[in-house]
Backbone as JSON Lines, residues from 0, in Angstrom:
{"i":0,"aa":"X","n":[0.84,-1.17,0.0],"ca":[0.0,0.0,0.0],"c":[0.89,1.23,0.0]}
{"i":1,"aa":"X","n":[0.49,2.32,-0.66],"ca":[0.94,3.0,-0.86],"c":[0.96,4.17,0.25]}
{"i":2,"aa":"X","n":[2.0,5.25,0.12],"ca":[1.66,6.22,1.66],"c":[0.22,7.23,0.87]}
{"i":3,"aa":"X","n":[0.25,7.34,-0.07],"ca":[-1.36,8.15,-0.78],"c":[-2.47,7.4,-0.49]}
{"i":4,"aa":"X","n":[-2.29,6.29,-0.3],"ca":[-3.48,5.35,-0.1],"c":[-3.41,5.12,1.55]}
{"i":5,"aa":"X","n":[-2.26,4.64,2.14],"ca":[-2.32,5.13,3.46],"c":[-2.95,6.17,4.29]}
{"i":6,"aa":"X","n":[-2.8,7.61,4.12],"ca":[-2.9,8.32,4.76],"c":[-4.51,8.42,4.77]}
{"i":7,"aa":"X","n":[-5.81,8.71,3.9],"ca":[-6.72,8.79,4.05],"c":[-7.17,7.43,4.62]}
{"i":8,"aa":"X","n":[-6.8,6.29,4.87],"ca":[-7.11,4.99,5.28],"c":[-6.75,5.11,6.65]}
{"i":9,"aa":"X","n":[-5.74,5.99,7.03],"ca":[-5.62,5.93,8.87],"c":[-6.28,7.37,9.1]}
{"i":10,"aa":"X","n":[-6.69,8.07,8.04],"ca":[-7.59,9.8,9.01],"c":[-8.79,8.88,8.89]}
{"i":11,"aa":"X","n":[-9.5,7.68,8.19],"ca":[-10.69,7.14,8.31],"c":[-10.76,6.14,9.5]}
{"i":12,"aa":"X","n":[-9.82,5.65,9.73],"ca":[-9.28,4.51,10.8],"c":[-9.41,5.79,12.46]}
{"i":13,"aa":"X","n":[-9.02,6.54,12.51],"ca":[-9.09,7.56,13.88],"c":[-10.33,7.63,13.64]}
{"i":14,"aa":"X","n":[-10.61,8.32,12.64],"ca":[-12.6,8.49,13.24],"c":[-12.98,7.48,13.96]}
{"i":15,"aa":"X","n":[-13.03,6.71,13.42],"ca":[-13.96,5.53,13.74],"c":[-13.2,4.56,14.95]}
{"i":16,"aa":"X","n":[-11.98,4.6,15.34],"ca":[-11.52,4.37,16.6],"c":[-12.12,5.26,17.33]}
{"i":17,"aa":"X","n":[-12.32,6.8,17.28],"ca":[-13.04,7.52,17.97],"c":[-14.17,7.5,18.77]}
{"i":18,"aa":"X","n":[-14.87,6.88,17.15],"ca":[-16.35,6.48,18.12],"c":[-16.3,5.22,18.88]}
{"i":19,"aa":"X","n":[-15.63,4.1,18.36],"ca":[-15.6,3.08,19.22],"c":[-15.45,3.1,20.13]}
{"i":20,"aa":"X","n":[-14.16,3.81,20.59],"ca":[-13.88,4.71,22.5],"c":[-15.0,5.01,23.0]}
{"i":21,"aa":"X","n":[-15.95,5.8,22.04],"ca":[-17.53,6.32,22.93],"c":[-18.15,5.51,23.27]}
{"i":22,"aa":"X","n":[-18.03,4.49,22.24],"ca":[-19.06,3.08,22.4],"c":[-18.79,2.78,23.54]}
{"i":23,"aa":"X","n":[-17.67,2.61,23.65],"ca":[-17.11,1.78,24.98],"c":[-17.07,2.38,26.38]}
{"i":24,"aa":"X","n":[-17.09,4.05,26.22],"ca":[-17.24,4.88,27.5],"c":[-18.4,4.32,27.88]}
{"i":25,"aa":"X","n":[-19.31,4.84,27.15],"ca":[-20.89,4.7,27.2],"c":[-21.66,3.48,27.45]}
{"i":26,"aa":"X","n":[-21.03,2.04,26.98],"ca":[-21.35,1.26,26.93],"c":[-20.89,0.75,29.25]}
{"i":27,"aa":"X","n":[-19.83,1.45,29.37],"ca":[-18.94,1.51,30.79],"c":[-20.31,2.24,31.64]}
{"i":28,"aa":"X","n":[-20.55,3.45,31.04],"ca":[-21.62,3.73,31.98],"c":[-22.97,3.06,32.1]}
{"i":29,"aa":"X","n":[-23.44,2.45,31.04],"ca":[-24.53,1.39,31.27],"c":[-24.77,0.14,31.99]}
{"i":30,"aa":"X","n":[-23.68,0.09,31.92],"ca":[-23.21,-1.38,32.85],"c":[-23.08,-0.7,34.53]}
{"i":31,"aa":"X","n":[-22.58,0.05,34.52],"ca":[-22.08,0.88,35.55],"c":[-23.74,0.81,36.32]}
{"i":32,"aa":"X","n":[-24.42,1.9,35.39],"ca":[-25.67,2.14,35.91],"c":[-26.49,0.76,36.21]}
{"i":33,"aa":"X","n":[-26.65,-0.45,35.2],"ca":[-26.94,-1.4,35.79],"c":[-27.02,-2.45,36.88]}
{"i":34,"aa":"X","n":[-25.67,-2.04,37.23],"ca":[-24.91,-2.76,38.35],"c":[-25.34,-1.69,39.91]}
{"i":35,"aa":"X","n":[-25.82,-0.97,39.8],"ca":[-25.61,0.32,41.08],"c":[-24.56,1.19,41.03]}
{"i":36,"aa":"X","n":[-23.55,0.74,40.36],"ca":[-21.86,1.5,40.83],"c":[-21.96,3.07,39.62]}
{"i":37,"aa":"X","n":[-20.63,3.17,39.79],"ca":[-20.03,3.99,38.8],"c":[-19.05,3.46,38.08]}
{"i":38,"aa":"X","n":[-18.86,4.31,36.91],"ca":[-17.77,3.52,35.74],"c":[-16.37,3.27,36.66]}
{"i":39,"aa":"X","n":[-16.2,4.14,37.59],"ca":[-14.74,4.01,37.84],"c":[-14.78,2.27,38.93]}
{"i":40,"aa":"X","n":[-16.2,2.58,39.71],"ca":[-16.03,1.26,40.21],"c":[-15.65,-0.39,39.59]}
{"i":41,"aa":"X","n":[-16.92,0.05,38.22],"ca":[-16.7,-1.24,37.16],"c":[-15.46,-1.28,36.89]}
{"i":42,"aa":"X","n":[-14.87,-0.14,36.53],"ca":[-13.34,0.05,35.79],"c":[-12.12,-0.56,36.73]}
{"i":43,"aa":"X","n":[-12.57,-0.57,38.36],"ca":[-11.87,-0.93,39.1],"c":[-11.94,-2.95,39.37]}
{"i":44,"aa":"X","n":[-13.16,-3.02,39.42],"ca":[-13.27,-4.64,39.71],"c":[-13.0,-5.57,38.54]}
{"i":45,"aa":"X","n":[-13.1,-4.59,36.83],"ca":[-12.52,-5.39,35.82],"c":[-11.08,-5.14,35.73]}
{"i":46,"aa":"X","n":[-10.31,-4.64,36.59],"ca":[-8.97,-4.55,36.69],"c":[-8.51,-5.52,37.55]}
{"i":47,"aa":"X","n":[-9.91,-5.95,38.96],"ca":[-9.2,-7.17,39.18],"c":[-9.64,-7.91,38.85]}
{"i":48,"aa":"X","n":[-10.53,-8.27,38.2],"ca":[-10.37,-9.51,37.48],"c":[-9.84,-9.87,36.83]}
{"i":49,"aa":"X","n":[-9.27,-9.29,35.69],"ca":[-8.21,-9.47,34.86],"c":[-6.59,-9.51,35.48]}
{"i":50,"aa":"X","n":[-6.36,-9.0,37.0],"ca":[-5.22,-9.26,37.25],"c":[-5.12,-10.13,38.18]}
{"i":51,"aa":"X","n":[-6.31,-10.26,39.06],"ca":[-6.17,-10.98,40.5],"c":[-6.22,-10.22,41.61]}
{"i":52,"aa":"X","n":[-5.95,-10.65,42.62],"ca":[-5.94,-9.73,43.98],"c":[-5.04,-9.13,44.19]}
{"i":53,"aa":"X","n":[-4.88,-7.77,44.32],"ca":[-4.06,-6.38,44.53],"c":[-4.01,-5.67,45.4]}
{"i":54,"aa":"X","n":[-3.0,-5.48,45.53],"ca":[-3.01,-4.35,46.7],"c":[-3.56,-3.33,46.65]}
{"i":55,"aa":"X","n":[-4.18,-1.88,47.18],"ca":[-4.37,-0.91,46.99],"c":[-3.75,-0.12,45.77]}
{"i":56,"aa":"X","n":[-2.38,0.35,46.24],"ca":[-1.31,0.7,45.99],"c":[-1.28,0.35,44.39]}
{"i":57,"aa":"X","n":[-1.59,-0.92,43.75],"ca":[-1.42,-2.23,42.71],"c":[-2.44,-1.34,41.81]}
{"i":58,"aa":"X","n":[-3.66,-1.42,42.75],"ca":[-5.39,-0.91,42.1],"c":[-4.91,0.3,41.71]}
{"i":59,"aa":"X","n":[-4.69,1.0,42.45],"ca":[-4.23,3.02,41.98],"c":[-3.66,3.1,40.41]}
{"i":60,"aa":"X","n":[-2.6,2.29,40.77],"ca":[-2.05,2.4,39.43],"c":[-2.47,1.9,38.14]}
{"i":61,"aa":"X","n":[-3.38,0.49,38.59],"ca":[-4.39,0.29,37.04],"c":[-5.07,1.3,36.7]}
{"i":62,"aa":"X","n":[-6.13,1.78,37.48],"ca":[-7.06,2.54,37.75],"c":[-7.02,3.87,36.64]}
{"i":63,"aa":"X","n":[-5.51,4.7,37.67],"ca":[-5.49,6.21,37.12],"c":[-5.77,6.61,38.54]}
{"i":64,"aa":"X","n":[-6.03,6.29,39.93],"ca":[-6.47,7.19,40.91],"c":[-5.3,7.07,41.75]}
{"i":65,"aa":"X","n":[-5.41,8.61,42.95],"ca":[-4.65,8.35,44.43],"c":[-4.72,7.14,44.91]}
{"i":66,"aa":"X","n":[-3.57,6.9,45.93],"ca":[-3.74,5.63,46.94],"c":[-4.91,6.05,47.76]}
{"i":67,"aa":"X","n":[-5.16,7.3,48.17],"ca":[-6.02,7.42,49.03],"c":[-7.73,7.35,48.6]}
{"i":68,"aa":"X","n":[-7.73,8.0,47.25],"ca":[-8.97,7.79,46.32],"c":[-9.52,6.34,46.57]}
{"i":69,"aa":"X","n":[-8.4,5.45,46.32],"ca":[-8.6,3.75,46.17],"c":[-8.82,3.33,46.99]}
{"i":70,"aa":"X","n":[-8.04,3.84,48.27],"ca":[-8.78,3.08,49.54],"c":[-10.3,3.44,49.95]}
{"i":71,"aa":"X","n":[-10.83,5.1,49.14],"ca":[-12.19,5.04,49.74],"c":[-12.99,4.08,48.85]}
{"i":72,"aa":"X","n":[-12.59,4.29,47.49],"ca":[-12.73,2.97,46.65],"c":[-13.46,1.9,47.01]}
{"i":73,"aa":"X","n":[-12.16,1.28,47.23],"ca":[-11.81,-0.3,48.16],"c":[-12.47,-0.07,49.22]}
{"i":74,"aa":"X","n":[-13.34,0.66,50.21],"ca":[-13.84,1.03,51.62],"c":[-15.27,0.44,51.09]}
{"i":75,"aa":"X","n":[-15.59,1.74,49.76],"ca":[-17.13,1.21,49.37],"c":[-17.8,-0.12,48.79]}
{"i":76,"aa":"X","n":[-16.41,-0.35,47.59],"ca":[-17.39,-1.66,46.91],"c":[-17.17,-2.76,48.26]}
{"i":77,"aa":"X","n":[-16.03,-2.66,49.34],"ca":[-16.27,-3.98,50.48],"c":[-17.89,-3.87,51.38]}
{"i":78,"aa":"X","n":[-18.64,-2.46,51.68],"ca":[-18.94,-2.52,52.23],"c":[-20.61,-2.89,51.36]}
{"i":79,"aa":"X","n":[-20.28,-2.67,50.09],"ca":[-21.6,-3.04,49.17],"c":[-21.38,-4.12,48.53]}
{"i":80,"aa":"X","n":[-20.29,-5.25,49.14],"ca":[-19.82,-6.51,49.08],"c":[-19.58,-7.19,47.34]}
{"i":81,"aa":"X","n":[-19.02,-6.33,46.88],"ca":[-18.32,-6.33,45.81],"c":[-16.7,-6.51,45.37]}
{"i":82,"aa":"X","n":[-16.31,-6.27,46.67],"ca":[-14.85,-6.57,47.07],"c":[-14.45,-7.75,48.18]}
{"i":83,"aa":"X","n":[-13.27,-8.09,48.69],"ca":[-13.45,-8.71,49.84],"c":[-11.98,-8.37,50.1]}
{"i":84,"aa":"X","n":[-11.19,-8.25,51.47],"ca":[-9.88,-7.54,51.61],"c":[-9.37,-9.1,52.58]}
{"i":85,"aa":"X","n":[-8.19,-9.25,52.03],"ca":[-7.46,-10.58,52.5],"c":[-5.67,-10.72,52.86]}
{"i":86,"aa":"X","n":[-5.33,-11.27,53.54],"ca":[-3.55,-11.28,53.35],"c":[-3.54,-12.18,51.96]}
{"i":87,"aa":"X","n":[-2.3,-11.34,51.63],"ca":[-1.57,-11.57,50.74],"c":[-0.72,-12.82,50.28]}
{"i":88,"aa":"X","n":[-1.37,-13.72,49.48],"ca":[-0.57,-15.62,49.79],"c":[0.85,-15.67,49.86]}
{"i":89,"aa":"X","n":[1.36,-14.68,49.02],"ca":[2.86,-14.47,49.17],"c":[3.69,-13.43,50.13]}
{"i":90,"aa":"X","n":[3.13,-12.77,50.65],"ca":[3.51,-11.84,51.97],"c":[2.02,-11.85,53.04]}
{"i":91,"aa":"X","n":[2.52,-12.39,53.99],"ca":[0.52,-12.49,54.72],"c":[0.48,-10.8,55.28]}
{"i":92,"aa":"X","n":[2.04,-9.87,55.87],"ca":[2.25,-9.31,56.32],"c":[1.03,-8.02,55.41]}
{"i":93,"aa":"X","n":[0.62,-8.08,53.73],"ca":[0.2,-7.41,53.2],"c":[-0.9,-7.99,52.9]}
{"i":94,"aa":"X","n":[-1.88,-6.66,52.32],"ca":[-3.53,-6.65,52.28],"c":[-3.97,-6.52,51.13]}
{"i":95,"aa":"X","n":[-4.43,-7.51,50.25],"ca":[-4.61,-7.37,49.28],"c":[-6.66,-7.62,49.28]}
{"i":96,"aa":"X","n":[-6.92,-6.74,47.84],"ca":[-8.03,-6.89,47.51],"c":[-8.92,-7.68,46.34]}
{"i":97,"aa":"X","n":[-9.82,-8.47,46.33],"ca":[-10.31,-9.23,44.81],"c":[-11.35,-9.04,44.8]}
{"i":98,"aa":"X","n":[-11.89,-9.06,43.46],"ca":[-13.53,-8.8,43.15],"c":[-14.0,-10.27,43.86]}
{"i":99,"aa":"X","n":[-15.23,-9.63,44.01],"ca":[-16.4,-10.67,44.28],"c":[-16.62,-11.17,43.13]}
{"i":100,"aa":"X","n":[-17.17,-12.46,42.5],"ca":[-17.73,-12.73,40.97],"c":[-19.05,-12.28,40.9]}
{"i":101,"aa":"X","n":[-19.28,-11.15,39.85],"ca":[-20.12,-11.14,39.64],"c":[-21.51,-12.42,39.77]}
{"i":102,"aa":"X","n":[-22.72,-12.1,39.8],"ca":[-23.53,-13.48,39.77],"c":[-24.02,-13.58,38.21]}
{"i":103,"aa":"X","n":[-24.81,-14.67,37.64],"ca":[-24.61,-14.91,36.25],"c":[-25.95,-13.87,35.85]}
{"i":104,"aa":"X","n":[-26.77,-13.94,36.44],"ca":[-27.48,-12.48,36.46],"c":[-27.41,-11.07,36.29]}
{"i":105,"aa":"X","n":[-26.3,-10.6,37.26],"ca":[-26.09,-9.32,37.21],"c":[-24.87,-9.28,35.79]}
{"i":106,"aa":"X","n":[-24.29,-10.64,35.48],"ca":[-23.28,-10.53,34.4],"c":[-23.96,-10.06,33.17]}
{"i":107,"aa":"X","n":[-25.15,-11.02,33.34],"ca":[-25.96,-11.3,31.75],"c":[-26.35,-9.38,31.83]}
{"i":108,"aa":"X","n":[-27.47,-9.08,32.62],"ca":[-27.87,-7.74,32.9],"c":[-26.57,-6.82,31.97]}
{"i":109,"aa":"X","n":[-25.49,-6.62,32.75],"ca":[-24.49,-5.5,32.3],"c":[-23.93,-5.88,30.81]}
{"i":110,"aa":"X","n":[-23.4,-7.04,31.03],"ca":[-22.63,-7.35,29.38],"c":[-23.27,-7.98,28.75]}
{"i":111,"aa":"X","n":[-24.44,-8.71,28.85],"ca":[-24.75,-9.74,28.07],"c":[-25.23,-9.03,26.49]}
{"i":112,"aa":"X","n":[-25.41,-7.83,26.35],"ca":[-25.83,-7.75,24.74],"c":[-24.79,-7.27,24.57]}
{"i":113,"aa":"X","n":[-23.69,-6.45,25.09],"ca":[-22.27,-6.1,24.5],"c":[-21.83,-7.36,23.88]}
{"i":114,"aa":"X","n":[-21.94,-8.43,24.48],"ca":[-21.16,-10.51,24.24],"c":[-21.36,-10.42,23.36]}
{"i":115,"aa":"X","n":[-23.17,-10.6,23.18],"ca":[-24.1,-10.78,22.07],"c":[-23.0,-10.0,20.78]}
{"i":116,"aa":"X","n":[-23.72,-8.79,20.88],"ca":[-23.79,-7.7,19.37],"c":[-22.0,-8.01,18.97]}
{"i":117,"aa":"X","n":[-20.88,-8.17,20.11],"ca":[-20.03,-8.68,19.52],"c":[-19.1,-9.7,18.9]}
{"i":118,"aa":"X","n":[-19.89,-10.78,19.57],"ca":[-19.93,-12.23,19.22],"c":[-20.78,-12.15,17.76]}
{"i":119,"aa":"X","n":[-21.71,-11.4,17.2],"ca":[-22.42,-11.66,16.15],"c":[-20.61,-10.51,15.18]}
{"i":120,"aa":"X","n":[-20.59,-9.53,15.37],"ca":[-19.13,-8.93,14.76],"c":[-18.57,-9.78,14.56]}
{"i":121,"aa":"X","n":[-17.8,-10.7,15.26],"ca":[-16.49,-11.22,15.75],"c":[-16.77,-12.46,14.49]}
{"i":122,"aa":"X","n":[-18.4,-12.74,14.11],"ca":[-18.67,-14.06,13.33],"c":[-18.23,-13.88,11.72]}
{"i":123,"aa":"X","n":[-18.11,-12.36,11.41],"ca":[-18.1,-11.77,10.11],"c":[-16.54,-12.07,9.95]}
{"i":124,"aa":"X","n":[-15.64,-12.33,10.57],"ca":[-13.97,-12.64,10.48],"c":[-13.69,-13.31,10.6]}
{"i":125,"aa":"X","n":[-12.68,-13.99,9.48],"ca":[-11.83,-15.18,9.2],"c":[-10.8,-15.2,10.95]}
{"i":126,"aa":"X","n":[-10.4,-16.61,10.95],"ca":[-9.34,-16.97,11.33],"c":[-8.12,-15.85,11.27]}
{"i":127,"aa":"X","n":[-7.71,-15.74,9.98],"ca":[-6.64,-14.91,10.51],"c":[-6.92,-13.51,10.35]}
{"i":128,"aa":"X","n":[-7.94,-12.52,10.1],"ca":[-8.57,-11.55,10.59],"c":[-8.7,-11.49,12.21]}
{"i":129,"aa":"X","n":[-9.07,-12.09,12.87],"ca":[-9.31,-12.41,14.22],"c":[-7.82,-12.38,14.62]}
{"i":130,"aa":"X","n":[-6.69,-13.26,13.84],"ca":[-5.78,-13.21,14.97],"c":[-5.37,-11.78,14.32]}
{"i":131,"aa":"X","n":[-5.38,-10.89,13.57],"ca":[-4.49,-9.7,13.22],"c":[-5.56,-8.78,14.49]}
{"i":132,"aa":"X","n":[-6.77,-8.61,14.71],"ca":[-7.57,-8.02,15.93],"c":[-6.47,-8.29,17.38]}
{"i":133,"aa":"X","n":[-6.47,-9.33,17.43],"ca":[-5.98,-9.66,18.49],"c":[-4.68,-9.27,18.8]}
{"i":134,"aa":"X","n":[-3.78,-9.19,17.69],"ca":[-2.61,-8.51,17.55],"c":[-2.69,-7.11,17.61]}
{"i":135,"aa":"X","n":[-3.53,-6.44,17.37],"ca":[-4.08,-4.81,16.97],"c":[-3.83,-4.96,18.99]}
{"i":136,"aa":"X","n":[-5.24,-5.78,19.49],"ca":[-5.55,-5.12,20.92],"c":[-4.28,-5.74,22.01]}
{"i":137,"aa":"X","n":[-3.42,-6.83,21.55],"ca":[-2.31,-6.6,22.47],"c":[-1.59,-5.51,22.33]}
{"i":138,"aa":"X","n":[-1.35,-5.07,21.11],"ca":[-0.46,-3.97,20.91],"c":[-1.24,-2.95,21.52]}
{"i":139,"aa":"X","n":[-2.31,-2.61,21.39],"ca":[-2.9,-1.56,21.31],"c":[-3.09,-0.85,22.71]}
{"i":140,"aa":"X","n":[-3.13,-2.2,23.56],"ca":[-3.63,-1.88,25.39],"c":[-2.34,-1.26,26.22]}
{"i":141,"aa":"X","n":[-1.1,-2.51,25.59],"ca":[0.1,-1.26,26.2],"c":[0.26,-0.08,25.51]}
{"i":142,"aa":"X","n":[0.09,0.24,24.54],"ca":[0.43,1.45,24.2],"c":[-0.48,2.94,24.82]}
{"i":143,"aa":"X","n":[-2.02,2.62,24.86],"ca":[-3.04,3.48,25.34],"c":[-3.02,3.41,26.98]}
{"i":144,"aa":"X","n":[-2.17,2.52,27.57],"ca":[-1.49,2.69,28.48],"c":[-0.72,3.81,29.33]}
{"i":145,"aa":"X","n":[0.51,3.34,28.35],"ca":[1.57,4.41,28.11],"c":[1.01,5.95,27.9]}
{"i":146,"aa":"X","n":[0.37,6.07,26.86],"ca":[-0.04,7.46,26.69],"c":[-0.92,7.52,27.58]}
{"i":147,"aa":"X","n":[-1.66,7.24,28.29],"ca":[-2.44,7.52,29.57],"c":[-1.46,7.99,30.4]}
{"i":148,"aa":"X","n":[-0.31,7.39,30.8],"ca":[0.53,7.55,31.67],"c":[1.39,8.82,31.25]}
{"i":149,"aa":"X","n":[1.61,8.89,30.26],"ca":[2.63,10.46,29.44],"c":[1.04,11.6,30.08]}
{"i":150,"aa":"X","n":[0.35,11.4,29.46],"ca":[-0.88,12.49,29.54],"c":[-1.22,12.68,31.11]}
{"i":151,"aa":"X","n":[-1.37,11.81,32.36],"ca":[-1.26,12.3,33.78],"c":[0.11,12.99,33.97]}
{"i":152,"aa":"X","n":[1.08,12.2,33.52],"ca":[2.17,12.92,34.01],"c":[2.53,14.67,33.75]}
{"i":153,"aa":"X","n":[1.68,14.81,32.45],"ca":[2.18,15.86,31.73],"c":[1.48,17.26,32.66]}
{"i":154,"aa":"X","n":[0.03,16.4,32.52],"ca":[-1.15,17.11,33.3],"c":[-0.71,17.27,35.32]}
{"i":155,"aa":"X","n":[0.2,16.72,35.35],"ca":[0.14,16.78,36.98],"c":[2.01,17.67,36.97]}
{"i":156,"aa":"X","n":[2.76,17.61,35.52],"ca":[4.04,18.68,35.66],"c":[3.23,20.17,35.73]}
{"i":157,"aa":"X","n":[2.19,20.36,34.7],"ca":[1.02,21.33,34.31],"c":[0.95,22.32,35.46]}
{"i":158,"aa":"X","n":[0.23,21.35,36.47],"ca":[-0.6,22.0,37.78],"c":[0.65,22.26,38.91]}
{"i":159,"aa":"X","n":[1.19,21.38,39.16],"ca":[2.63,21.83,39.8],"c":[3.23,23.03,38.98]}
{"i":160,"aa":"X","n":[3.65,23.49,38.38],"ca":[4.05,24.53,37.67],"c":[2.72,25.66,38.02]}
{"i":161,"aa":"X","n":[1.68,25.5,37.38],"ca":[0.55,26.42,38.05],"c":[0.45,27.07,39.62]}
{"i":162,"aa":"X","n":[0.74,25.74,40.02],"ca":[0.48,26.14,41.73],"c":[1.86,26.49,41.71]}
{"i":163,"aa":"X","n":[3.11,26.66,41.37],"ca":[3.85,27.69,41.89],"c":[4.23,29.15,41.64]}
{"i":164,"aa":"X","n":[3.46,29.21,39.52],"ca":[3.16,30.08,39.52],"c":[2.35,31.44,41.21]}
{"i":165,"aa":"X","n":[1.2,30.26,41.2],"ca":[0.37,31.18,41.95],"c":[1.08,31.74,43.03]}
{"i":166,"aa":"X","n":[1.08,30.38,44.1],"ca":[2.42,30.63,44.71],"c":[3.25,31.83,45.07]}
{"i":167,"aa":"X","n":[4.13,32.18,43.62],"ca":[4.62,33.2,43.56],"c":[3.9,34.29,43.62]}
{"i":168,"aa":"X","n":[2.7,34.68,42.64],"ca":[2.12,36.25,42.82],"c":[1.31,36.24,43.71]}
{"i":169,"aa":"X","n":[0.99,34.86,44.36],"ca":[0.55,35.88,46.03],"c":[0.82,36.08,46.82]}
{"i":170,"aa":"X","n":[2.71,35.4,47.0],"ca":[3.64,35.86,47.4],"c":[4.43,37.64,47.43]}
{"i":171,"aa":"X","n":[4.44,37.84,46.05],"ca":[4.44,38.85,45.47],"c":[3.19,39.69,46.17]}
{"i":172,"aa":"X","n":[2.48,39.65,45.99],"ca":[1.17,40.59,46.95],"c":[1.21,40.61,48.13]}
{"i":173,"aa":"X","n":[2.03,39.88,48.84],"ca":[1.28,40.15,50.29],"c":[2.66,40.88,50.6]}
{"i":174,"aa":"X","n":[3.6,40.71,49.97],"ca":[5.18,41.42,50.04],"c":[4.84,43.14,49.91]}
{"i":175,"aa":"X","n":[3.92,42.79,48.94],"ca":[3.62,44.68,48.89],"c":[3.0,45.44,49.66]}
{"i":176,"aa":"X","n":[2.11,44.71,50.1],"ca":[1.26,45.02,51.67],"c":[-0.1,46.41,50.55]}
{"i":177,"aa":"X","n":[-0.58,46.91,52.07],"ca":[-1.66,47.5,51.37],"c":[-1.39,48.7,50.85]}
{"i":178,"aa":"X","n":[-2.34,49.29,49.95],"ca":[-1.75,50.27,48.88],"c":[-2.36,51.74,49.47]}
């Protein structure tokens, strides 16, 4: 393929990754809303499921939140028994946290037509279509990762720099006293 034929094939490829992201925000808050929680909660218990039981500390950093955010976190879904807090099999000295399993009810409820509508997608692709997908979303998860991680960092050099801006000129003002 050519880079002339390229380039309008990846400005058509971002759109439509675009909306898929919405799909998927949106699709986060429906489930969310189905379940009682919020997206960040869902966002939190499919982090452990997919990793296992975590520490706080472990959760923050999948997440995107404070340690302290996570522990109120981790405070609520235990006490709306969605979590459960345990020693750690390999250090008992530490406290780790794991989802509850969903029940096959509340599963079907939140995801079951996301499965559906994409299990009927997933039927339209060959064998090795499917494995080049699959290659797309390994690649794709560390990388949207990473730039998650460049984009807090950038955003939290941002506000540090801001707050010393400020810092300074109301430093500067109170040095001058009243006029």
């Amino acid at each position: 393929m050519s880079n002339q034929d390229r380039g309008p094939l990846l400005g058509r490829l971002a759109d439509i990754y675009r909306g898929y992201l919405t799909a998927v925000v949106l699709h986060g808050q429906a489930a969310a809303d189905t379940l009682g929680q919020n997206p960040t909660d869902v966002y939190a218990l499919n982090a452990l499921e997919l990793a296992g039981p975590l520490t706080t500390g472990a959760l923050a950093e999948r997440i995107g939140l404070s340690q302290s955010a996570t522990t109120r976190l981790v405070d609520r879904l235990e006490r709306a028994g969605w979590v459960r807090r345990g020693p750690d099999a390999a250090d008992r000295r530490r406290v780790v946290v794991e989802a509850v399993p969903l029940t096959h009810e509340q599963d079907e409820a939140a995801f079951g037509a996301a499965r559906s509508r994409m299990a009927e997608v997933f039927e339209g692709f060959g064998p090795d279509e499917l494995r080049v997908l699959l290659r797309y979303f390994e690649q794709a998860t560390p990388a949207l990762r990473e730039a998650t991680a460049e984009t807090r960092s950038e955003t939290r050099r941002e506000a540090k720099a801001e707050a010393k801006t400020e810092a300074r000129s109301e430093g500067r003002g109170e040095a001058r006293g009243p006029q």
